[in-house]
TIKOLNU-782970 format. One line per 2 residues: number of its first residue (from 1); their letters; for each residue x, y, z of C-alpha. Coordinates in pm, 1 decimal. Layout:
<rs>
NUM	a	X:Y:Z | ...
</rs>
This chain:
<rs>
1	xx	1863.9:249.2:864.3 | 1493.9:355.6:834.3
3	xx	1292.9:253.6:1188.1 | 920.0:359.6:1085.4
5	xx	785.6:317.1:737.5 | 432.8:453.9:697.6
7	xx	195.6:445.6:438.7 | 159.4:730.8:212.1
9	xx	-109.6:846.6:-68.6 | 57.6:1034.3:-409.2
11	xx	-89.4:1252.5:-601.5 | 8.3:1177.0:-937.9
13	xx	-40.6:1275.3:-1302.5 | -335.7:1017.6:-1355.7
15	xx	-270.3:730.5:-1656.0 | 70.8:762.4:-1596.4
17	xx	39.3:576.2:-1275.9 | 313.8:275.7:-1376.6
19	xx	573.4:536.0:-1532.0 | 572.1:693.0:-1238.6
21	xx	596.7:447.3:-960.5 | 871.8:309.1:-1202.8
23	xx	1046.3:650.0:-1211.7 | 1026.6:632.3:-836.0
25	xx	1156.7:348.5:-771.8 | 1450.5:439.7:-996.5
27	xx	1513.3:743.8:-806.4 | 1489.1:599.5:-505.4
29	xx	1746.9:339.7:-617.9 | 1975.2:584.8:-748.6
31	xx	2026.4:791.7:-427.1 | 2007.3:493.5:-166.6
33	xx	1702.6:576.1:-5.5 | 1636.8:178.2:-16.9
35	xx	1613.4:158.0:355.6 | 1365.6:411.7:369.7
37	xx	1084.2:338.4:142.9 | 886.3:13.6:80.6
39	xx	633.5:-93.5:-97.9 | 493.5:92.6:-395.3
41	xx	166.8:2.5:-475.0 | -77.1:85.9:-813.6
43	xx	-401.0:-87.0:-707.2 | -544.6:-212.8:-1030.4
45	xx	-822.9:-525.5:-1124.8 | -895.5:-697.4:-1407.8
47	xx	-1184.3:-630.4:-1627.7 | -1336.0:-903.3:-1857.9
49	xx	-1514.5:-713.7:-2195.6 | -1588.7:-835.8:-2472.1
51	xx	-1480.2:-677.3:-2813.2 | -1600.0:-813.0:-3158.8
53	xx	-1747.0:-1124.4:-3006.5 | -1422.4:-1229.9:-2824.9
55	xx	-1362.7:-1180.1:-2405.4 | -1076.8:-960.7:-2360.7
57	xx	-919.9:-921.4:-2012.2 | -738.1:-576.1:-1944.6
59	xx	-612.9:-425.4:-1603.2 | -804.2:-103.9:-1461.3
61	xx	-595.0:134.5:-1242.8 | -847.1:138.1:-919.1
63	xx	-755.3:472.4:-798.6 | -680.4:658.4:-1123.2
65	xx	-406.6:978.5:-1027.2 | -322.0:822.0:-701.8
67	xx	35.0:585.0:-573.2 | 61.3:410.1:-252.8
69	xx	403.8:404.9:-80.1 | 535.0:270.9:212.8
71	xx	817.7:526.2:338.9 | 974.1:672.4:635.0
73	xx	922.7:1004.7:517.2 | 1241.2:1172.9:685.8
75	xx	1592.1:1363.2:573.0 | 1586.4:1363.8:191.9
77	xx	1323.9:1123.9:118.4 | 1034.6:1346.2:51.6
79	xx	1225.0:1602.5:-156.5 | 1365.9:1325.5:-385.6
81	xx	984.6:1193.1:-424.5 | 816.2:1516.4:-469.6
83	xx	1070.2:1609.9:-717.9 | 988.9:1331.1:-986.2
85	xx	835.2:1406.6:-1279.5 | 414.9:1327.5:-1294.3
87	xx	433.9:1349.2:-879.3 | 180.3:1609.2:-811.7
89	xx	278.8:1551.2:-438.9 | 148.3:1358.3:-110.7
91	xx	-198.7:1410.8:-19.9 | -257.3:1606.7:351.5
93	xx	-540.2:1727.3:541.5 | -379.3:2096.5:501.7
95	xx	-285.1:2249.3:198.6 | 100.5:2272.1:178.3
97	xx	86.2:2038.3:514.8 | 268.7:1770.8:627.4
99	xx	186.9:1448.4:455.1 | -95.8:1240.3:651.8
101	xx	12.4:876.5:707.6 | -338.0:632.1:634.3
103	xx	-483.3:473.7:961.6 | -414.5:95.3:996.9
105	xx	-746.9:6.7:896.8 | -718.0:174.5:570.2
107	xx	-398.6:-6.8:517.7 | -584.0:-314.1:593.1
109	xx	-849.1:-227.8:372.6 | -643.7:-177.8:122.5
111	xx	-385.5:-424.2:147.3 | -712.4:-721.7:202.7
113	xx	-836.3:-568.1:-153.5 | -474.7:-600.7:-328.3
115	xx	-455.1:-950.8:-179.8 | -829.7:-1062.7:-342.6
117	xx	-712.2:-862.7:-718.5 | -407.6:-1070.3:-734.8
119	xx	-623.5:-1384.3:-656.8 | -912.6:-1255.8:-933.1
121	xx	-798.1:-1427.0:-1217.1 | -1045.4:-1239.3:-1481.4
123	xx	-1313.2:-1496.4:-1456.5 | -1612.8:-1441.1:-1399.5
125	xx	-1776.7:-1625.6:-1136.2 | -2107.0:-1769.5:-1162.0
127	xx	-2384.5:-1601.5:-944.3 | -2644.9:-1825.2:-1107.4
129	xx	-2776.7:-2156.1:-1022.8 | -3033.3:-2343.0:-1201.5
131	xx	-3433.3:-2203.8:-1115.1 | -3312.8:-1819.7:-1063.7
133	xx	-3546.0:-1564.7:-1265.0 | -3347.0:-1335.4:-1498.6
135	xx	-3384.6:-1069.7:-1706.5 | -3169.9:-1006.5:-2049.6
137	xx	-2968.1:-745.2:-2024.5 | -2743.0:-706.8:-2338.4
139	xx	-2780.3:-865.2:-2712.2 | -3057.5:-953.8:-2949.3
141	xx	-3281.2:-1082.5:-2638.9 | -3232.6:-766.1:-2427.8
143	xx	-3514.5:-639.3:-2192.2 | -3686.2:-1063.0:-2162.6
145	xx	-3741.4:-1256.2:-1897.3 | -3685.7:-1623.7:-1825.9
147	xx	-3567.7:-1873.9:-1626.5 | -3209.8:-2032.1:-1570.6
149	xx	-3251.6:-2397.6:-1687.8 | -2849.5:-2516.9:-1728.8
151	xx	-2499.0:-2394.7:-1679.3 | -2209.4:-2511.7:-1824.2
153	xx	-1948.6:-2730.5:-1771.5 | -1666.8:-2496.3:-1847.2
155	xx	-1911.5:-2201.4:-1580.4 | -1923.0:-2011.1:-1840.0
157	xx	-2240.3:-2011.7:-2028.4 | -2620.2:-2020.9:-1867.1
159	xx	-2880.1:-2140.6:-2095.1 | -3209.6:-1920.8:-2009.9
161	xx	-3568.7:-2066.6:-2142.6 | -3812.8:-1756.1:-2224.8
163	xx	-4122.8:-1715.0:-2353.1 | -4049.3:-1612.9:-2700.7
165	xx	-4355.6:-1595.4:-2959.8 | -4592.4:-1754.8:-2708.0
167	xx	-4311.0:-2049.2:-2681.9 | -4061.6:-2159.1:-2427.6
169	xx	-3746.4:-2128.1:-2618.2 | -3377.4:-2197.8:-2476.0
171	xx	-3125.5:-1931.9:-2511.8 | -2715.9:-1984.7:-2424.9
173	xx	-2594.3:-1668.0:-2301.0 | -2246.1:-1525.9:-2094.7
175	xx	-2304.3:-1442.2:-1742.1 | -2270.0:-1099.2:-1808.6
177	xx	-2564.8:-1078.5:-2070.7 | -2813.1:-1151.8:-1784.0
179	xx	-2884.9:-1026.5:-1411.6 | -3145.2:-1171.6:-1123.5
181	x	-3417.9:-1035.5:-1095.2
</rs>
């Protein structure tokens, strides 16, 4: 029965990150080693585009060619990990070294930012209220300069008044087609 699980950084073949934790947690279920590894983690967040006029949410690996795992790393348990295919190995301070456990606060630190990701739905949340100068930064209205005058119901639209043509004229833009200024 494993006593001290630590938390370990992988090198690992990156874009391949899921395969491999999968692989890994296959292996580890084939052999037993259950007891002696936890949690293995593929920090990713969502990221809201938009493609051909639609918003498209996809996940982002955070740490691209990197795996968390929390393991005891002792008898068999490192040589059945390194061993998997796309596992480049566990990252040290020496080359060839032992494999460096993170500190609690980076655990914490990354842990806290798992914790807000899963909570992130993909929306995007307003930082806008009604008054704020903006500037246009994507679209047919790029590079001008108004005011916020309304936001939406649904938070999801401003509409920004600029000076168009020696004219105040209203504009409805997304959130991400704008930034304070």
């Amino acid at each position: 029965m494993s006593e001290d699980k630590k938390w370990y950084v992988l090198r690992v073949i990156s874009g391949k990150e899921k395969k491999i934790k999968s692989l890994i947690e296959n292996e580890i279920s084939k052999y037993g080693l259950e007891d002696f590894v936890g949690e293995i983690l593929v920090p990713t967040e969502k990221v809201v585009r938009m493609q051909k006029g639609k918003r498209v949410t996809k996940e982002k690996t955070l740490f691209p060619g990197y795996i968390y795992i929390e393991a005891n790393l002792s008898g068999e348990v490192p040589h059945v990990i390194r061993h998997i295919p796309g596992v480049l190995g566990f990252l040290s301070t020496v080359k060839g070294g032992d494999p460096e456990p993170l500190t609690q606060a980076e655990v914490n630190r990354l842990l806290g930012k798992m914790d807000e990701m899963a909570m992130d739905d993909g929306h995007i949340v307003n930082p806008f209220k009604v008054g704020d100068a903006v500037k246009i930064t994507h679209g047919l209205f790029k590079d001008f300069e108004g005011v916020v005058e309304e936001i939406s119901e649904d938070n999801k639209k401003i509409k920004v008044e600029v000076k168009m043509f020696g004219r105040k004229t209203p504009i409805e833009l997304q959130f991400y087609q704008v930034e304070k200024i």
